[in-house]
Backbone as CSV, one residue per row, in Angstrom:
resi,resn,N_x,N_y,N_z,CA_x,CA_y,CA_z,C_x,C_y,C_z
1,UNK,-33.159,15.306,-9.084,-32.436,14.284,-9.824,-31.553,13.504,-8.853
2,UNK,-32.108,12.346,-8.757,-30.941,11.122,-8.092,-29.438,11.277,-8.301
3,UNK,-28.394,11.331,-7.437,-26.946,11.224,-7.835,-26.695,9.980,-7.804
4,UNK,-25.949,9.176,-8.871,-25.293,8.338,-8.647,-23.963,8.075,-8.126
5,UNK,-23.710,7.188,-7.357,-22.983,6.863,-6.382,-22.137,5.834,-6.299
6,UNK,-20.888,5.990,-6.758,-20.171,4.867,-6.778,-19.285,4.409,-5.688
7,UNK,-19.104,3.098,-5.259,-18.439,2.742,-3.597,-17.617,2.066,-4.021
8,UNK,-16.614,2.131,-3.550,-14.767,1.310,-4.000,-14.842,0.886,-2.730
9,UNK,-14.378,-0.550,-2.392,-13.716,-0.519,-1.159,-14.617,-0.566,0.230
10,UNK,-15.730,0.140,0.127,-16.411,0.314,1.274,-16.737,1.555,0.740
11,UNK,-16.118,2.616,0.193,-16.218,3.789,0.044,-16.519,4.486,-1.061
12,UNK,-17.515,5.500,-0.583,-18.521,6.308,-1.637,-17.707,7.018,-1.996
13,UNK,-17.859,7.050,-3.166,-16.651,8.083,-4.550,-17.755,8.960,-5.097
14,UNK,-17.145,10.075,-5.227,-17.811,11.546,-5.897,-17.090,11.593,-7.145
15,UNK,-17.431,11.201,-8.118,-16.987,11.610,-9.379,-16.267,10.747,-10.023
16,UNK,-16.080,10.061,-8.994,-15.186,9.075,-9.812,-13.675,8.781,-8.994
17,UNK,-13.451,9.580,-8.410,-11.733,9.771,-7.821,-12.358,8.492,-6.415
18,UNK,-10.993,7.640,-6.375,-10.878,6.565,-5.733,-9.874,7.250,-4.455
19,UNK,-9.644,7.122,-3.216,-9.279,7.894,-2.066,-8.899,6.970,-0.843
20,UNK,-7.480,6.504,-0.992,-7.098,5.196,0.159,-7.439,6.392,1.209
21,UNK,-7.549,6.491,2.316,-7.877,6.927,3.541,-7.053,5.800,4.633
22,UNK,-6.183,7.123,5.141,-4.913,6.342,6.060,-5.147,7.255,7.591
23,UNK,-5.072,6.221,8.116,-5.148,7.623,9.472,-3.627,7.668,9.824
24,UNK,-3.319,8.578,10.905,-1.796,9.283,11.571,-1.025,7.977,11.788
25,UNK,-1.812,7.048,12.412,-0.891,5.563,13.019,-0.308,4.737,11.739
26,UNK,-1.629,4.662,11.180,-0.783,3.801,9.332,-0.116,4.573,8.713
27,UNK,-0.275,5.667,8.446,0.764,6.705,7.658,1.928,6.815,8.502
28,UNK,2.038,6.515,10.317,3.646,6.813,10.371,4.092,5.468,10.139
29,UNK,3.237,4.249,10.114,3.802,3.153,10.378,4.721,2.732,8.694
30,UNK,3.946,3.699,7.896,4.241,3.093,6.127,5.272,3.572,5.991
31,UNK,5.466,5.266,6.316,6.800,5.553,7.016,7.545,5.115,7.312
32,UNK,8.062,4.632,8.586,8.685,4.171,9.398,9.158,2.480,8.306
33,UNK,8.484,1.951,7.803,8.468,0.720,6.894,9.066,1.348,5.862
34,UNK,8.686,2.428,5.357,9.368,2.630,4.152,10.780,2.781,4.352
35,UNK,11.595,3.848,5.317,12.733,4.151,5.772,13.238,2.768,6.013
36,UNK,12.897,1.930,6.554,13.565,0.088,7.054,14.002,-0.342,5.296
37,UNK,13.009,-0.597,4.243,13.166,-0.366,2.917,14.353,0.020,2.675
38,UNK,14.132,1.166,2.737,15.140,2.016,1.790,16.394,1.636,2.743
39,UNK,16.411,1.772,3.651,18.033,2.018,4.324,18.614,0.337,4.359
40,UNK,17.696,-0.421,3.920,18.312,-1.994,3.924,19.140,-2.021,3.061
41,UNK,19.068,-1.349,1.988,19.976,-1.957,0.843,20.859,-0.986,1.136
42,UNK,20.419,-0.066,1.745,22.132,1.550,2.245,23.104,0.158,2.997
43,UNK,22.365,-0.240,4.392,23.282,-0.170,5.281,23.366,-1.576,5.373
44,UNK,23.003,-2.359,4.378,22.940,-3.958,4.095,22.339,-4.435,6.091
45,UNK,21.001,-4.479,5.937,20.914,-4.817,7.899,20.828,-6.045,7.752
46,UNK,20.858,-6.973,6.584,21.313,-8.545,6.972,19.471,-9.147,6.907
47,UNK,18.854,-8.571,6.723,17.300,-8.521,6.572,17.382,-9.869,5.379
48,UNK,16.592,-10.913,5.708,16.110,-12.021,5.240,15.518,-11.628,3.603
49,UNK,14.851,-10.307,3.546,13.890,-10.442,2.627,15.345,-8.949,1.970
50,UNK,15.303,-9.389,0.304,15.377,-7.548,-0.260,14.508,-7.691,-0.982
51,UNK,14.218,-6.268,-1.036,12.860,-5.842,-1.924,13.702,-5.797,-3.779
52,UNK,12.927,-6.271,-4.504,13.533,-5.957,-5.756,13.285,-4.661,-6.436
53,UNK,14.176,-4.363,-7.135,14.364,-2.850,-7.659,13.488,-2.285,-7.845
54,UNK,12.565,-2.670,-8.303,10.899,-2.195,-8.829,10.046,-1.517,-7.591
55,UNK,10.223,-2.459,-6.525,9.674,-2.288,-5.407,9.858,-1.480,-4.449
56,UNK,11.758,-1.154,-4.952,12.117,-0.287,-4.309,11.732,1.036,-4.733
57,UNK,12.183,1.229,-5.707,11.439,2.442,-6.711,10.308,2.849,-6.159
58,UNK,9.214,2.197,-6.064,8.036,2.442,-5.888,7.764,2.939,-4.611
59,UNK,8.833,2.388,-3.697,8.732,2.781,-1.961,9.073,4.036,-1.889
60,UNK,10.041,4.785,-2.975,10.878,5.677,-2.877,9.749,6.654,-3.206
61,UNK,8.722,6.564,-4.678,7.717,6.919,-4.956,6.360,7.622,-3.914
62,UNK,6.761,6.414,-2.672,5.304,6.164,-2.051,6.186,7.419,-0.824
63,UNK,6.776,7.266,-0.730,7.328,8.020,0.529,6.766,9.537,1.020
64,UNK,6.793,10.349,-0.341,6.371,12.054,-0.311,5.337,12.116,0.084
65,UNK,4.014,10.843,-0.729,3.039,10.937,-0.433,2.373,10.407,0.764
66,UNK,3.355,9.866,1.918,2.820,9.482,2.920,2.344,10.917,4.384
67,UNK,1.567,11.657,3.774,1.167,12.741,4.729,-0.028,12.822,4.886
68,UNK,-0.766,12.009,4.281,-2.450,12.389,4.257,-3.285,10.916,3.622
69,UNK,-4.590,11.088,3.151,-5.159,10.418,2.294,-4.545,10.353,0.787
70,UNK,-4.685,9.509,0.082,-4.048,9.376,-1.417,-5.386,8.914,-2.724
71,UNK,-5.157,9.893,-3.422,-6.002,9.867,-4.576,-5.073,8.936,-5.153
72,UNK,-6.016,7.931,-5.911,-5.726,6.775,-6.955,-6.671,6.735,-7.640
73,UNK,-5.821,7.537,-9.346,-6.625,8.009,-10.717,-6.794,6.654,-11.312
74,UNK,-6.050,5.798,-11.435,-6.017,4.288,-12.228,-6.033,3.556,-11.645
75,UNK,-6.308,2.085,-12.113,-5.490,0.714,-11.965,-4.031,0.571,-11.689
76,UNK,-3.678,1.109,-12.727,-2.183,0.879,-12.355,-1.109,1.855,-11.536
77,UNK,-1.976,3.054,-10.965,-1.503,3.516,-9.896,-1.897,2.804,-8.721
78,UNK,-3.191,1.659,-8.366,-3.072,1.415,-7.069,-2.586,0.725,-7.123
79,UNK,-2.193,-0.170,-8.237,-0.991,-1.501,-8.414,0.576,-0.919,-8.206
80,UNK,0.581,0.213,-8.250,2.515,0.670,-7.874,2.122,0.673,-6.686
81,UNK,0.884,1.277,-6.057,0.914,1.518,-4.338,1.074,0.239,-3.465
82,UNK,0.360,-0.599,-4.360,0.369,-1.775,-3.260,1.864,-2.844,-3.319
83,UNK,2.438,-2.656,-4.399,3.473,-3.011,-4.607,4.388,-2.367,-3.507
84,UNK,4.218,-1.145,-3.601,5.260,-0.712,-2.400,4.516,-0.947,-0.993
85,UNK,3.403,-1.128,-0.665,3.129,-1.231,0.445,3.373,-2.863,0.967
86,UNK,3.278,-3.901,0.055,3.860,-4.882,0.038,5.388,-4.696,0.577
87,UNK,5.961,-4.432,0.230,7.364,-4.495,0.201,7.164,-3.772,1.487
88,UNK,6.915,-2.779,1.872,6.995,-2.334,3.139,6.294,-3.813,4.287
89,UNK,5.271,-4.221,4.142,5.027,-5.074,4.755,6.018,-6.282,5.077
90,UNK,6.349,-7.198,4.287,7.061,-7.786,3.997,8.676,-7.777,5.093
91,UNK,9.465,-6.182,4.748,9.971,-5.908,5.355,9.761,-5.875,6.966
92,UNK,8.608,-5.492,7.361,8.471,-5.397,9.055,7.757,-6.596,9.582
93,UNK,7.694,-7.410,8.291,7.319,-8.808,9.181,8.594,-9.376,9.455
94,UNK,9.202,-9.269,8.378,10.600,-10.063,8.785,11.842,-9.260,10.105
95,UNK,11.297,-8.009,10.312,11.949,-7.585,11.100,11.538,-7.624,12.227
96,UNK,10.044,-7.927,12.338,9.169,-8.482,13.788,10.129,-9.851,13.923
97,UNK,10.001,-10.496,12.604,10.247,-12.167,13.173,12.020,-12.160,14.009
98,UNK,12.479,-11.218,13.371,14.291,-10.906,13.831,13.801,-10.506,15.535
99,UNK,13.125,-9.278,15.502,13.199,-8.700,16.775,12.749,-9.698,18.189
100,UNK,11.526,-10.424,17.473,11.264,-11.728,18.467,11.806,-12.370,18.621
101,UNK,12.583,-13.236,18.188,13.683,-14.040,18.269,14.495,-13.572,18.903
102,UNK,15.539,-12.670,18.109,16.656,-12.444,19.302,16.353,-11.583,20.588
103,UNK,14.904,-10.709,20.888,14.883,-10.044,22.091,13.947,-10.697,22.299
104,UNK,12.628,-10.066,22.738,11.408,-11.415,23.172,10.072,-10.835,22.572
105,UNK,9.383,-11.365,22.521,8.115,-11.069,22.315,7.335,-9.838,22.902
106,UNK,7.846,-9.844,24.308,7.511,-8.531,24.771,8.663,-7.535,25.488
107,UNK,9.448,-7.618,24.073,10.704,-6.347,23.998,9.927,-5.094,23.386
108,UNK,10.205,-3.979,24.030,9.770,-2.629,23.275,10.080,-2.397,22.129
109,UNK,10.493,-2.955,21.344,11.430,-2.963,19.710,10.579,-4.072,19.208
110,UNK,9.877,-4.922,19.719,9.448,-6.034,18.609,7.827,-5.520,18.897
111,UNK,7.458,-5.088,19.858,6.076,-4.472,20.392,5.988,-3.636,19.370
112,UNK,6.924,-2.458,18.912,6.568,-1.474,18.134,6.290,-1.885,16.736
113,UNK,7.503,-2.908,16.144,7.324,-3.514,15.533,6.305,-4.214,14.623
114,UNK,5.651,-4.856,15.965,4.514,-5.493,15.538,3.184,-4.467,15.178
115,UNK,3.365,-3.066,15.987,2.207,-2.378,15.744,2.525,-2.051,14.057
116,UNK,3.540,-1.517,13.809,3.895,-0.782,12.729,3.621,-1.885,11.415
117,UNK,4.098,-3.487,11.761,3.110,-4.333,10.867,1.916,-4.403,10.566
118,UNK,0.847,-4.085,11.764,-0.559,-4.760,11.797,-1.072,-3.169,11.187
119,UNK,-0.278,-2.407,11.307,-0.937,-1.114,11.065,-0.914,-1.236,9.348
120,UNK,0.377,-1.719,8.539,0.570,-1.536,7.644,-0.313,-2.595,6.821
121,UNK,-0.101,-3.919,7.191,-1.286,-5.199,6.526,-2.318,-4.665,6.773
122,UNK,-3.241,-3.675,7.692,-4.412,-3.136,6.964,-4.469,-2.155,5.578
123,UNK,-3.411,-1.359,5.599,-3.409,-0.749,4.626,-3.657,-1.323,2.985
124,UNK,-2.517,-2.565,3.227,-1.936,-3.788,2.086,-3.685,-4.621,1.123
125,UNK,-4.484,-4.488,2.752,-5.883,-5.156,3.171,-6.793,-4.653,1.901
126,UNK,-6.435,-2.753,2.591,-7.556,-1.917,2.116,-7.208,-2.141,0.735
127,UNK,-5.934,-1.396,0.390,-5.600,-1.713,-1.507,-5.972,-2.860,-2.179
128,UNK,-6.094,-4.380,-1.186,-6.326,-5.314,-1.936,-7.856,-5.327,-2.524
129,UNK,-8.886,-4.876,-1.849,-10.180,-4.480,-1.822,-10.340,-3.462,-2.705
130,UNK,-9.951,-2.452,-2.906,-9.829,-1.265,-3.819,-9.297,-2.064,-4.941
131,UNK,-8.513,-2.240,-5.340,-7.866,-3.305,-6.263,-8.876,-3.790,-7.334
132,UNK,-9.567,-4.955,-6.143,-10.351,-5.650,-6.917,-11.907,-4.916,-7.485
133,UNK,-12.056,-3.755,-6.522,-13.582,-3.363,-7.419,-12.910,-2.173,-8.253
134,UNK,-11.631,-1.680,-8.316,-11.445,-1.086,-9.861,-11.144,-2.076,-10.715
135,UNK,-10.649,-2.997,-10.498,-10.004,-4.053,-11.916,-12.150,-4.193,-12.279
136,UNK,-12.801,-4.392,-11.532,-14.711,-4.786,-11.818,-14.707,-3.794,-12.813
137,UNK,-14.533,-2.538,-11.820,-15.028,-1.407,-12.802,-14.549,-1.413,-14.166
138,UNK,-13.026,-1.497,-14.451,-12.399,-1.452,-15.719,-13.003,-2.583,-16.540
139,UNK,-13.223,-3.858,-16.121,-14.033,-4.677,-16.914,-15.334,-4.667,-17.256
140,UNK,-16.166,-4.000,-16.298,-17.212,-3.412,-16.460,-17.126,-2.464,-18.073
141,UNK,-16.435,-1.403,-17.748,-16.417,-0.368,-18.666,-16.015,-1.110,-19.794
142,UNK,-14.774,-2.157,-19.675,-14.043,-2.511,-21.135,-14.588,-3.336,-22.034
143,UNK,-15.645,-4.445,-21.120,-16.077,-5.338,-21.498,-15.078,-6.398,-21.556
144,UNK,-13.727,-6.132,-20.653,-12.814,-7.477,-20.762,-11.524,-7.105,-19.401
145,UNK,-11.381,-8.253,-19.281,-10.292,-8.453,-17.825,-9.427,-6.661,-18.449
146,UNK,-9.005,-6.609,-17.291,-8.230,-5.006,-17.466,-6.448,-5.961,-17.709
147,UNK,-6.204,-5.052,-18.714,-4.521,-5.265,-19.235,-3.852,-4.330,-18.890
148,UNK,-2.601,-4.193,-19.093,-1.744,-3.026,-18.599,-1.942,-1.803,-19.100
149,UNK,-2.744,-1.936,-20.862,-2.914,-0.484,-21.457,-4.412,-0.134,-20.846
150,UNK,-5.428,-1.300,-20.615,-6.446,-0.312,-20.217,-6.089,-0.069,-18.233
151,UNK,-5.532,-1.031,-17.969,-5.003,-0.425,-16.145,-4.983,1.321,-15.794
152,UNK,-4.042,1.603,-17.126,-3.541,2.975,-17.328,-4.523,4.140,-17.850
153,UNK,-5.001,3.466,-19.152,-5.805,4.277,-19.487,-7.423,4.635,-19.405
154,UNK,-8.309,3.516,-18.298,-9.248,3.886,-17.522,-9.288,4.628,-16.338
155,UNK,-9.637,6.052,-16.318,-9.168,6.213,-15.145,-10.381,7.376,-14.154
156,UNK,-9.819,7.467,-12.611,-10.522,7.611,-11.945,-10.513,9.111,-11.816
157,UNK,-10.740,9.836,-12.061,-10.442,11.133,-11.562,-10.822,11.951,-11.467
158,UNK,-10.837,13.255,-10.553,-11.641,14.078,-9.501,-12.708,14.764,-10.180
């Protein structure tokens, strides 16, 4: 008997469970972004961008789970993820654009910087892609654009 085979993203799903796949460099970089996040509004760093409450929440959310790969059961769990990974992004662009400016382009602080961005906009990349072939799938299944109750209540799991 043939298995059927479903691909999110690029990626073949067993059962159904959807699986961002982060390697060591993006997971410290979401890290490292998340902590810039959170400690902006502690230590007010004068940062161009604040994340709004929601976003913050969600960073605070995303934080525990930054040790590995991440199962995403719904829609509207990869929509909190990317929300916070947004906001993490967001944050280390604007802190690239600070660090270039006032040190240089090739200061060790805006170098790291920049990795810990490019590392994270793939991540932002991958969710946006995942994103869009679960919102397919949910319309697929619903027979209509996915809303916030079916986001939630179609779901992916192991």
């Amino acid at each position: 008997m043939a298995q059927r085979l479903l691909i999110v993203a690029g990626v073949p799903i067993n059962g159904g469970t959807v699986i961002l796949h982060c390697n060591f460099e993006e997971l410290r970089a979401l890290a490292s972004g998340a902590e810039m996040v959170l400690g902006a509004t502690v230590a007010a760093s004068g940062s161009a961008v604040a994340a709004p409450a929601e976003a913050m929440a969600l960073v605070e959310l995303l934080r525990p789970r930054l040790t590995g790969d991440m199962s995403l059961t719904s829609l509207a769990e990869q929509q909190q993820v990317r929300t916070a990974v947004f906001a993490i992004c967001e944050e280390l662009r604007v802190q690239l654009d600070e660090r270039i400016i006032q040190l240089s382009p090739g200061d060790e602080q805006a170098i790291n910087t920049y990795f810990d961005y490019a590392h994270s906009r793939v991540v932002l990349d991958r969710l946006d892609r995942m994103g869009s072939e679960m919102s397919a799938i949910v319309e697929l299944i619903t027979g209509a654009a996915p809303t916030e109750q079916t986001a939630h209540s179609v779901t992916f799991t192991d």
